[in-house]
Each structure stands twice: as C-alpha cells, then as structure tokens.
Wavefront OBJ file of the C-alpha trace (Angstrom):
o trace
v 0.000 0.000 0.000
v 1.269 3.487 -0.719
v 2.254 5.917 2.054
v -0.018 9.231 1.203
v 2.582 10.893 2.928
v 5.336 10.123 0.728
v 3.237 10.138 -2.716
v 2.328 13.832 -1.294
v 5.924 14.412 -0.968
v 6.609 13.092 -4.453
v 4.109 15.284 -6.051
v 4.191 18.833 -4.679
v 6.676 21.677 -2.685
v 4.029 23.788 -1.537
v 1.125 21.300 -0.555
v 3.676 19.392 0.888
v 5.112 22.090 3.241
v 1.609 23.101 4.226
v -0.907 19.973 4.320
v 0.516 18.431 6.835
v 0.332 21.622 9.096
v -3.665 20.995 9.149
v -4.747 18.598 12.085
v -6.920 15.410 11.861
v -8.621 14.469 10.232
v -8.849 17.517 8.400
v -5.027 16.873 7.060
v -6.306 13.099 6.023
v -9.118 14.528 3.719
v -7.146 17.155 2.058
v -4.179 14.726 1.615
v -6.422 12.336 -0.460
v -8.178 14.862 -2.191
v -4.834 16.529 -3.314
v -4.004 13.042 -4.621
v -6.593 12.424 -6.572
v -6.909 15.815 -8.590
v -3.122 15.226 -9.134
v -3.618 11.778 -10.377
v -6.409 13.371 -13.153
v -3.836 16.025 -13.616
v -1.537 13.287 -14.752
v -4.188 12.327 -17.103
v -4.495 15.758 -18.618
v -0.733 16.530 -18.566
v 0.246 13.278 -20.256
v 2.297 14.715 -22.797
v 2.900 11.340 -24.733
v -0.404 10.383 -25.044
v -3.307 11.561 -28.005
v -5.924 13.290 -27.274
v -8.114 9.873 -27.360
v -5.986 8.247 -25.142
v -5.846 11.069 -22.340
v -9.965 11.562 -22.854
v -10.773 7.858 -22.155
v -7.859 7.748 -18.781
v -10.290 10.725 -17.877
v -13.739 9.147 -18.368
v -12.114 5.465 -16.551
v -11.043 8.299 -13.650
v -14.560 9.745 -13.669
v -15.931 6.630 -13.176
v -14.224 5.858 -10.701
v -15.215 8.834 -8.400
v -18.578 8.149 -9.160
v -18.500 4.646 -7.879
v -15.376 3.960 -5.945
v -14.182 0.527 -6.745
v -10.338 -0.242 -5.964
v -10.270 -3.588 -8.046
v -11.260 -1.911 -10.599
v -8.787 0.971 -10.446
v -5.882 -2.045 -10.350
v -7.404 -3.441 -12.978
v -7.590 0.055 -15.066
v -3.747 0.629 -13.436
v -1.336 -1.526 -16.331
v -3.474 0.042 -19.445
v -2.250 3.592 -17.908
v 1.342 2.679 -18.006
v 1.691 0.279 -21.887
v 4.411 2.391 -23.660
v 4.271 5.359 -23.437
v 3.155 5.820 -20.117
v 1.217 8.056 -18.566
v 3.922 10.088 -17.216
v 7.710 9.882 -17.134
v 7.807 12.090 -13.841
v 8.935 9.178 -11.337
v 6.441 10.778 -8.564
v 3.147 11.087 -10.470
v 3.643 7.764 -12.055
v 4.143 6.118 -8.432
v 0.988 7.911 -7.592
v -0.825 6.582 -10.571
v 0.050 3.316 -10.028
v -1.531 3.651 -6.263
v -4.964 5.037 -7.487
v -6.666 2.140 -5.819
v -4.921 2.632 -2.269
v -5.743 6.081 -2.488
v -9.511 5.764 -3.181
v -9.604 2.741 -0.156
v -8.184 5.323 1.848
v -10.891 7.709 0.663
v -13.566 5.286 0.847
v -12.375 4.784 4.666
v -13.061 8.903 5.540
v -16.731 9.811 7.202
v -19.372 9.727 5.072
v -19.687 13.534 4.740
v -16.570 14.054 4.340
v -15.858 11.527 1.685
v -18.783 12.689 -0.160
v -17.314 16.222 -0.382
v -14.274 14.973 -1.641
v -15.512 12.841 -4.394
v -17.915 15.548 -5.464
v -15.188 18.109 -6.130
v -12.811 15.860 -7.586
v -14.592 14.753 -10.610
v -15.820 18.040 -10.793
v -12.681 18.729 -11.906
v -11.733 15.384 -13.517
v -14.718 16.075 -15.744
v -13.704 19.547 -16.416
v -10.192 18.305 -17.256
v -11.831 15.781 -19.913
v -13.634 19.338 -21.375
v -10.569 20.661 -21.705
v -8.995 18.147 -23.336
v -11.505 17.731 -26.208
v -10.589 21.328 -26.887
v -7.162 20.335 -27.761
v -5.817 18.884 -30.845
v -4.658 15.473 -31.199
v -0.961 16.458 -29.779
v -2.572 17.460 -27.324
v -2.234 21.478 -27.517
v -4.550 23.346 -25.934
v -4.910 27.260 -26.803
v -7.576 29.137 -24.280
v -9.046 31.781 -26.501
v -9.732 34.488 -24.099
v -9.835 36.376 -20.459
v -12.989 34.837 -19.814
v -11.784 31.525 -21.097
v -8.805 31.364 -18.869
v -11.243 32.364 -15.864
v -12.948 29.365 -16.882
v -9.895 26.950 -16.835
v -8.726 28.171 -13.316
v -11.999 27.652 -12.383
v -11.933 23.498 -13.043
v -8.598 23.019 -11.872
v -8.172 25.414 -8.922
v -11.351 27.532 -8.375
v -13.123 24.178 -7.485
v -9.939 23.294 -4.711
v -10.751 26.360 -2.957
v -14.483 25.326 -2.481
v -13.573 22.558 -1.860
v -11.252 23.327 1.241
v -14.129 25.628 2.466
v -16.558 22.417 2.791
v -14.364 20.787 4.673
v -13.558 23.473 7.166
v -16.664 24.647 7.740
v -17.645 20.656 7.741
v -14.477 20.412 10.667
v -14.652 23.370 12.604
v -17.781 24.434 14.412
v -16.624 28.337 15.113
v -16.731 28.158 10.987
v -20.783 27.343 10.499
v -21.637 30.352 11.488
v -23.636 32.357 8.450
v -21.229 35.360 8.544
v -18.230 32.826 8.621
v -19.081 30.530 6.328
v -20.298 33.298 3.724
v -17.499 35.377 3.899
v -15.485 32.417 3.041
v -17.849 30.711 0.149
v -17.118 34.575 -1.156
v -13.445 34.184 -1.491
v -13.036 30.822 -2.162
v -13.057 30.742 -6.151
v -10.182 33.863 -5.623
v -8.419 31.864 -3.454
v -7.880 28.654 -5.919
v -7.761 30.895 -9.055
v -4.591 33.118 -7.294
v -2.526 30.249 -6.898
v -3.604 28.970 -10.430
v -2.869 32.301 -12.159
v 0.661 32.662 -10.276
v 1.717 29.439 -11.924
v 0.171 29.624 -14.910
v 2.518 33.357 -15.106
v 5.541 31.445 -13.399
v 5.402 28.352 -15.921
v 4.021 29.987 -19.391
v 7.245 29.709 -21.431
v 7.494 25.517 -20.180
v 3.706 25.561 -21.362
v 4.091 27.275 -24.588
v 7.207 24.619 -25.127
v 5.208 21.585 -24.161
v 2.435 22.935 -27.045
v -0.250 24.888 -24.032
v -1.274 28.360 -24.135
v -3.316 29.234 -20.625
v -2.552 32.910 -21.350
v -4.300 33.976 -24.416
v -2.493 35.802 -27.027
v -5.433 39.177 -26.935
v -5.162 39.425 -23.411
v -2.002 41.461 -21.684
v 0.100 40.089 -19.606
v -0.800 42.949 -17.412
v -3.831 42.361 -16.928
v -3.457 38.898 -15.861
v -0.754 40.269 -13.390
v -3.713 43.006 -11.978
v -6.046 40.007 -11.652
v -3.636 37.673 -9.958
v -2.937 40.113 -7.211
v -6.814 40.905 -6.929
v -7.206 37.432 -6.537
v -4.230 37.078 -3.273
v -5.599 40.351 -1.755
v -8.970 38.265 -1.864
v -7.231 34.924 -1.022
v -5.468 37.141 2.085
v -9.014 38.288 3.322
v -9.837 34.311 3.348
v -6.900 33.519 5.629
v -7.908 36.798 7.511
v -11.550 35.287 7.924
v -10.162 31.931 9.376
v -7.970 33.781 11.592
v -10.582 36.180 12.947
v -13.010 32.877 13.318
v -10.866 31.194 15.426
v -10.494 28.913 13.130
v -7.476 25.547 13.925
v -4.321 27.376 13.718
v -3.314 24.351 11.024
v -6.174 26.306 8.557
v -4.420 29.359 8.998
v -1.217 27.978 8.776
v -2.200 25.950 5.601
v -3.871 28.753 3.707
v -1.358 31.266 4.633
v 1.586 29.675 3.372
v 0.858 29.172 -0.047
v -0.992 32.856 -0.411
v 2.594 34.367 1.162
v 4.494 31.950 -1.131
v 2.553 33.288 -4.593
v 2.474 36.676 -3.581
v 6.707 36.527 -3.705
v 6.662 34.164 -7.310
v 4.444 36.885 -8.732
v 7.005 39.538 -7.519
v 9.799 37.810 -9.140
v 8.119 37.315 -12.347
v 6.529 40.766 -12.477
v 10.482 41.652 -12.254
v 12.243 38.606 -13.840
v 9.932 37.039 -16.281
v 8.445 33.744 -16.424
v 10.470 30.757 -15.072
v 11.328 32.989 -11.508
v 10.895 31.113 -8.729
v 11.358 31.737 -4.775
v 14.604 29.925 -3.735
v 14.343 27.430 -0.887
v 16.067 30.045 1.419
v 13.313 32.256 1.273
v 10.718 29.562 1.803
v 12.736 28.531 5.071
v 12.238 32.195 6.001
v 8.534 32.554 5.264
v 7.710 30.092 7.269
v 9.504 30.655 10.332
v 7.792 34.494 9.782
v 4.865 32.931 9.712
v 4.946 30.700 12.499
v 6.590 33.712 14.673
v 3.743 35.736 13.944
v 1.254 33.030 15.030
v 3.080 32.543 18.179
v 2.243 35.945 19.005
v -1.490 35.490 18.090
v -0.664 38.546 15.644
v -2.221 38.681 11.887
v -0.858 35.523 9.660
v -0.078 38.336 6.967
v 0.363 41.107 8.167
v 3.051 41.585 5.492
v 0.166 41.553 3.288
v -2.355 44.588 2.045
v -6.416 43.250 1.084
l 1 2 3 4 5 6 7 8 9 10 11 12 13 14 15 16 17 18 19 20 21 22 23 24 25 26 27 28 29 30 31 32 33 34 35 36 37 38 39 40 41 42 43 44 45 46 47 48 49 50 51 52 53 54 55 56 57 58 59 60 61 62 63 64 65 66 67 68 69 70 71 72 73 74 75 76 77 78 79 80 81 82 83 84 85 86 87 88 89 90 91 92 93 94 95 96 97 98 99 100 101 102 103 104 105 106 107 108 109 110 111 112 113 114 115 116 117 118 119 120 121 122 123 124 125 126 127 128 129 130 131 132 133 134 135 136 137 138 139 140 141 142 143 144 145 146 147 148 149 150 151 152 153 154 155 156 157 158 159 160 161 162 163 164 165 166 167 168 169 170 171 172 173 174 175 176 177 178 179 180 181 182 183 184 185 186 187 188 189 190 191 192 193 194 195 196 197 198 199 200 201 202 203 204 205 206 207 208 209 210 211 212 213 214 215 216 217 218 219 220 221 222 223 224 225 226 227 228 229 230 231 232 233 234 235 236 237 238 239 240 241 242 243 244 245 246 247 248 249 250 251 252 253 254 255 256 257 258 259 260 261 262 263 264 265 266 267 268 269 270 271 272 273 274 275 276 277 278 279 280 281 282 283 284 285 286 287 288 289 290 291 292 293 294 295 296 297 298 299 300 301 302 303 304 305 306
C-alpha cells in the first residue's frame, strides 16, 4: 500500500510544506483529495499520449469517483502505463500506479466528508476531460480568451478552494456560522484561481514549449498580473476570515503559506519574467515568519495589504 505521505511528498513543494500543518482528520481529507486531482492532472498533462488516449484515462477516472471501486482501479492501473506511459515524472507515475490505495483510503473517511471529496474531484476530472476535447490530437490546448482562462482556473483550482471551504466549515464548528461561512464561500473561487494564475505566469514559457497556451495571445500580460494580485488580496481576506473565526491554527497555517508563497513568485516574475521562482532560502524564512507571527497570536499576513 502506498504511504499518502510520501506520494504527497513526491508530487508537490508547496502542498507538501503546508498539508501536513492541518490537524486530523482535516489533514487526512485534504491529503487524499490533493491526490486524486493530481492523479487526473496526470491524465491531462500526459504529454505522450493523443488526445483519445488522455480523454478515455479521464472518463475510466470519472468513473471511478462516481463509484469507488479499488479492483477496478488495479485493474484500469497496467493500461495507464503500456508504452508510453502516462507520465515519465517518477512521482506522479508512483501515484498513478496507487490510485486504488488512495480511493480505499478515501472510501475509509466519514461519510460527509468523503462525499465532499468525491464531489469536487470529478468536478474537476470532468472539467479536465472538457478541456482536453478542446485540444488537438498532440494534445495542444490554446484558451481563446480572459474569460476563457477564468474558466480553466476555475476546473482546476477555483473548485480546490471550495472545496477546502466544505471541509472546514464541515471540521470546525466556530466556521458554520452564516457570517463565517459566507465570507469564506465569497473568497473561495479567488483563493484557488490566485494560486492557479501565479503558476500559470511562473510556468508559461514551459507551457508554450510543451504545445499549451493558458494565457491567451489578446489578453495582456498585465492584466493577468492586476487580476492575480486581486485574486491574493482576496485569497489574504480568506486567511484573515479563518484567523478572525478562530479557526485551527493548522487552517491558517495551511492557507497562509501558499498565499505568502505566490504573492513573492508573482514579484519575481513581475520583475524577472516567467520561469522565476522563490529559492528554498526564502521559503525557510517565510515560514519561520509565519509561524513567529502566530506565536504571538498577531495577523498571519500582516506583510500583506487586502
């Protein structure tokens, strides 16, 4: 059986500095359900694959959300990885090949709370599959517009950030409150589409290479900058809300970090240009800030203007 721990590790920097600062079983749920968009991620992303190929991954995926059914998913698991495979990253193909162990873990969460994860991950596994068909049979994908790139951060982030608000406001009691748990439904969509848009700037010129264009050729670059930091002042007000709601510190902690984390990659590609990334030094040093400031009960980002 695969260690969700490790696959996490294998998969992500940022989720994997930050989930496991959640507490249980809040850090379980958000583990598997990171897992699980990744693996239809992998689907979409598989660069050596036609368009048919990736589609039908996606619909066997879907499927498999719908009615969870691990012998199935093993059985699904050596038609994912005949030549080429699915991925030649060593970390998503490790997680691919434990899609079964991670929906048996899922299967094993509450009721509720495995029924919120399910729900929003082939939301986006069937959102994925739309966006595929758009592409040609290399796989290319071109968004055509502002709105159309909106739409696209929607399915693969916009949807993580609502998400993450069912399942705090499903964990944490101080969070059902109306005022609470509106003020964070409000936010939510900004939250996911923040992060999305800050890598979607930070990785553009490795897209454009691998045949993807998320930012459309009529819109500025400017203006996708203006809307990404629109989106972390809103993402900011999110954390702020937790905080305010005496909310687990881990939320705070967990939402905090990555909003601090894109708000300094979208500085250094505002300045550098796409490919700029925050060295590991000044991750170390965000998140002893962070955890300094929490310590003194003071505001997770106060760095940061809303």
């Amino acid at each position: 059986m695969g260690d969700p721990d490790r696959l996490l590790a294998q998969t992500s920097r940022t989720f994997a500095l930050s989930i496991p600062r959640l507490p249980q079983p809040t850090r379980d749920a958000v583990t598997l359900a990171y897992l699980l968009f990744r693996i239809a991620d992998t689907f979409e992303d598989a660069a050596d694959w036609p368009r048919a190929r990736r589609l039908a991954a996606l619909d066997d995926f879907a499927a498999l959300l719908r009615d969870p059914d691990p012998a199935r998913a093993d059985a699904l698991v050596p038609s994912w990885f005949e030549a080429p495979a699915v991925s030649a990253h060593e970390g998503y193909a490790a997680l691919v090949r434990e899609t079964s162990d991670v929906l048996r873990r899922t299967l094993a969460l509450d009721a509720d709370t495995r029924a919120v994860v399910l729900a929003h991950a082939l939301r986006t596994t069937e959102g994925m599959a739309r966006m595929v068909a758009r592409s040609d049979d290399r796989g290319s994908l071109r968004l055509a517009d502002f709105e159309d790139l909106r739409a696209y951060c929607y399915l693969v982030a916009g949807i993580v950030g609502e998400l993450l608000t069912d399942l705090f406001v499903l964990a944490a009691p101080t969070l059902r409150t109306a005022e609470a748990s509106e003020a964070l439904r409000a936010r939510a969509v900004a939250f996911g589409e923040a992060l999305q848009l800050v890598n979607i700037l930070k990785d553009s010129a490795d897209d454009a290479r691998d045949g993807r264009t998320y930012l459309p050729p009529a819109v500025p670059r400017d203006a996708v900058l203006a809307l990404a930091r629109r989106d972390l002042d809103d993402a900011a007000a999110y954390v702020r809300t937790l905080q305010e709601h005496h909310a687990p510190r881990g939320f705070v902690e967990f939402t905090a970090l990555p909003v601090i984390l894109a708000r300094a990659t979208l500085d250094a590609v505002d300045a550098h240009g796409p490919g700029a990334k925050v060295s590991r030094e000044v991750v170390l040093a965000e998140v002893a800030a962070l955890d300094l400031r929490l310590d003194a009960h003071a505001d997770a980002l106060d760095a940061l203007t809303d």
